[in-house]
C-alpha positions in Angstrom: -4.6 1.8 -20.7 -5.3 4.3 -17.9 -6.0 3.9 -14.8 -7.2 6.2 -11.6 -3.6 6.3 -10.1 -2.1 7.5 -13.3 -4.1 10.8 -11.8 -3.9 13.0 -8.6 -7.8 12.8 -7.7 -7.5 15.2 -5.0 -5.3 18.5 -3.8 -4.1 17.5 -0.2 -6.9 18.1 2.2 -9.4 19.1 -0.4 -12.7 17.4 -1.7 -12.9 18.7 -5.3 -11.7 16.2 -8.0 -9.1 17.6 -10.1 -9.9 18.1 -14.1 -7.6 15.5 -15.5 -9.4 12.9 -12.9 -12.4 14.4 -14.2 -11.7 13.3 -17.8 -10.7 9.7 -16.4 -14.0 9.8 -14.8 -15.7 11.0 -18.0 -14.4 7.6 -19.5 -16.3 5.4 -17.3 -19.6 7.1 -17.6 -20.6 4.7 -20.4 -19.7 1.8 -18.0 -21.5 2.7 -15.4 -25.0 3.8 -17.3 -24.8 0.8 -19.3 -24.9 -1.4 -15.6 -27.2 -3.0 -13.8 -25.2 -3.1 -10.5 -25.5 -0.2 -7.2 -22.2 0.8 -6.6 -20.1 1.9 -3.3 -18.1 5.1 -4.0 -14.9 4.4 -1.6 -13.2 8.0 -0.2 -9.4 7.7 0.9 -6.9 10.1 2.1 -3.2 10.2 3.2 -2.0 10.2 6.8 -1.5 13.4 7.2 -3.9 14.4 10.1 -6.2 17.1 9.0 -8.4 19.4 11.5 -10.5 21.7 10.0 -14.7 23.2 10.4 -15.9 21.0 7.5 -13.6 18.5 8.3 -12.5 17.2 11.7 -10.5 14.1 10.7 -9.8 12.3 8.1 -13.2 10.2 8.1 -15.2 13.2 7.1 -12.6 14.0 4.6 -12.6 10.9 3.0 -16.5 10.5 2.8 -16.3 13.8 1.3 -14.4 13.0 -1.7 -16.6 10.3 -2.5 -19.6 12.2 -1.9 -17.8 14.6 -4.8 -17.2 11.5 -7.4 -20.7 10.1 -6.9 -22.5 13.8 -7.0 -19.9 14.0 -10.4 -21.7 10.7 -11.9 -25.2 12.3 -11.1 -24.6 15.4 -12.3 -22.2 14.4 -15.3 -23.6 11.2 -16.6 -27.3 11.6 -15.0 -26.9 8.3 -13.4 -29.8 7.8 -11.0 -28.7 9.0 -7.4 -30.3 5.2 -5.9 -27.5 3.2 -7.5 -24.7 4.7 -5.3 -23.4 4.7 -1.2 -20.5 6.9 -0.8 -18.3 5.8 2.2 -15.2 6.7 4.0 -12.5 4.7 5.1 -9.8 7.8 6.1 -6.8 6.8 6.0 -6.9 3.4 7.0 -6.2 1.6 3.8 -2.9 3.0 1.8 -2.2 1.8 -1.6 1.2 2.8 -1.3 3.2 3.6 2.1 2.5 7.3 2.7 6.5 7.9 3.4 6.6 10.8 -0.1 4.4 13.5 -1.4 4.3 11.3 -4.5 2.8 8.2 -2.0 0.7 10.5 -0.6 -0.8 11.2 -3.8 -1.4 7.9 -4.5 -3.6 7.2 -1.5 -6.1 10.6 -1.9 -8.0 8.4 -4.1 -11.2 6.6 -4.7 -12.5 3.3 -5.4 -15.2 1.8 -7.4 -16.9 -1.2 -6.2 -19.8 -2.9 -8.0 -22.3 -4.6 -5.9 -23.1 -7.6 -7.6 -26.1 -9.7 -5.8 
């Protein structure tokens, strides 16, 4: 079975998801049309401190990405914009320790989370 971290989902400081996440992501489209549940798109980065015009810090940077994943799953599996909130959370909650590129790597990520009432 595969899972998100058996994939890089992001370059370092970027916000486009990578094609072999895309075909992970392509696996859950028939999850998610089939639900009945909103879901939160979750953005994550490394530690590295990042600085740029579309991206002062991390936060943006992280919001970004899942911004990217949940405009992927409108445009891609034309799921209905209204079941999804994309948040950021920076670099604040590592899977991993970010102490190698490989870390790193790990922790440019998102997460899924199903709102269930």
């Amino acid at each position: 079975m595969l899972a998100v971290q058996d994939y890089v989902m992001f370059d370092s400081a970027k916000t486009l998801v990578k094609e072999g996440a895309k075909s992970f992501l392509s696996t859950l489209l028939p999850i998610l049309q089939k639900s009945p549940y909103e879901m939160i798109v979750e953005g994550h980065t490394d530690d590295t401190p990042i600085q740029s015009n579309s991206y002062p810090s991390n936060w943006e940077l992280s919001t970004a990405r899942a911004g990217s994943v949940v405009r992927y799953f409108i445009e891609e599996g034309k799921l209905p914009a209204s079941k999804f909130m994309a948040v950021g959370f920076a670099e604040t909650r590592p899977l991993v320790p970010n102490d190698t590129p490989e870390n790193r790597s790990k922790n440019r990520r998102v997460n899924i989370v199903f709102v269930i009432p």
